[in-house]
C-alpha positions in Angstrom: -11.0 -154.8 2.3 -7.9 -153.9 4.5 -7.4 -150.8 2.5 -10.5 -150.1 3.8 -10.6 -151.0 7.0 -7.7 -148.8 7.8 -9.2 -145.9 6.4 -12.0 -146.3 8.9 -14.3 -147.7 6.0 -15.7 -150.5 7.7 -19.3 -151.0 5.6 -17.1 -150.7 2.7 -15.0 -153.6 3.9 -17.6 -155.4 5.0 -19.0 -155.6 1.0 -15.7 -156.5 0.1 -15.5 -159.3 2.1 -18.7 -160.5 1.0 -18.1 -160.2 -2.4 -14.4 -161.7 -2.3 -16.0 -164.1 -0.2 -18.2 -165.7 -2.6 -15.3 -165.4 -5.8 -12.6 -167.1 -4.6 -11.4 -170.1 -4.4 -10.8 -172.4 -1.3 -7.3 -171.9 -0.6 -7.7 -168.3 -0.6 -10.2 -169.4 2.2 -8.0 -168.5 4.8 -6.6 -165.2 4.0 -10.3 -164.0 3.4 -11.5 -165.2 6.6 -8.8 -163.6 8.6 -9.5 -160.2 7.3 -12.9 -161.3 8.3 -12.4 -162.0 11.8 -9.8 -158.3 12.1 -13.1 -156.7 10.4 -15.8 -158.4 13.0 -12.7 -157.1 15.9 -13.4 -153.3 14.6 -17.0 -153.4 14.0 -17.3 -154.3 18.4 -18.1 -158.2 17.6 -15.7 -160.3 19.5 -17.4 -163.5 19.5 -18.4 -163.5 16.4 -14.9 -162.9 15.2 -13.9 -165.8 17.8 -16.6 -168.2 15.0 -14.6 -166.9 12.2 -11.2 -167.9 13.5 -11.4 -169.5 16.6 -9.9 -173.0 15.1 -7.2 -173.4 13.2 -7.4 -176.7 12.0 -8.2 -175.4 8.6 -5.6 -172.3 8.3 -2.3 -172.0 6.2 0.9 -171.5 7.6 1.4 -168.1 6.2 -2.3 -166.6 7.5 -1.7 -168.3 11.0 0.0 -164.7 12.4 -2.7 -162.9 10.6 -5.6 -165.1 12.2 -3.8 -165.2 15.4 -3.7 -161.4 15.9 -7.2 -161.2 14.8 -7.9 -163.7 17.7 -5.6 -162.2 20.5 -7.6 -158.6 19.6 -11.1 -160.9 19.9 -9.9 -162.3 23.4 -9.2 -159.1 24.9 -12.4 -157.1 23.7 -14.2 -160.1 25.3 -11.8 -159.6 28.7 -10.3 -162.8 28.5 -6.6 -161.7 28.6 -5.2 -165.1 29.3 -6.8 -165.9 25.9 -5.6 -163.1 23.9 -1.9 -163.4 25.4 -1.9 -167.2 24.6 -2.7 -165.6 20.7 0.0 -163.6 20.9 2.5 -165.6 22.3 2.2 -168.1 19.3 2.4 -165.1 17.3 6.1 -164.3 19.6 7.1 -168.0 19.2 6.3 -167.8 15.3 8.0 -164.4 14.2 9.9 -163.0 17.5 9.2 -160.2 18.9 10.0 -157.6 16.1 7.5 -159.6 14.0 4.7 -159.2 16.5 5.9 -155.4 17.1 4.7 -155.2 13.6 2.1 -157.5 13.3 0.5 -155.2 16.0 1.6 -152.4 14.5 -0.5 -153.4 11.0 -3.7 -154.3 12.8 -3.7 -152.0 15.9 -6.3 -153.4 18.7 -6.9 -154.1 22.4 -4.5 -156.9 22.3 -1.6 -155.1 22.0 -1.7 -153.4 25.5 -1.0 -156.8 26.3 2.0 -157.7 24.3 3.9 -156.5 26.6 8.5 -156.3 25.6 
């Protein structure tokens, strides 16, 4: 799915989501729905991709960066900035600033106008 999604493939992403979706196992849950919410970011649907990982109660530490870039990019489609640079902070705080550089690098979005040095 993010093969495709780079490529510009989004309904082919899309059906793999669904079907990876429904095959895997819960603690793979996280690392699906993050490509999820980066997908719902691309196809134009913010809040939807807010519902998909807007709380991360349930996420692993090693998808938290992942989910958290999806949100910041969420945030600013919606024009919440404060939002989105909250997202990316944790993302700062988590990695440093090299790993967000490339975080934002990997999943390209509105967000990273906002990311700022």
């Amino acid at each position: 799915a993010i093969a495709r999604m780079r490529l510009g493939e989004l309904p082919a992403a899309r059906a793999a989501l669904e079907r990876a979706h429904l095959e895997r196992p819960h603690p793979e849950r996280a690392a699906i729905e993050a490509t999820r919410g980066m997908l719902l970011v691309l196809e134009g649907k913010p809040a939807e991709a807010l519902a998909v990982v807007g709380d991360d109660r349930w996420i692993e530490e090693h998808t938290m960066v992942a989910i958290l870039i999806a949100r910041a990019h969420a945030h600013a489609l919606l024009g919440d900035e404060p939002a989105a640079r909250v997202a990316l902070e944790r993302v700062r705080a988590s990695i440093g600033n090299a790993g967000l550089t490339a975080a934002l690098s990997a999943n390209p979005g509105p967000a990273a106008r906002l990311a700022g040095p």
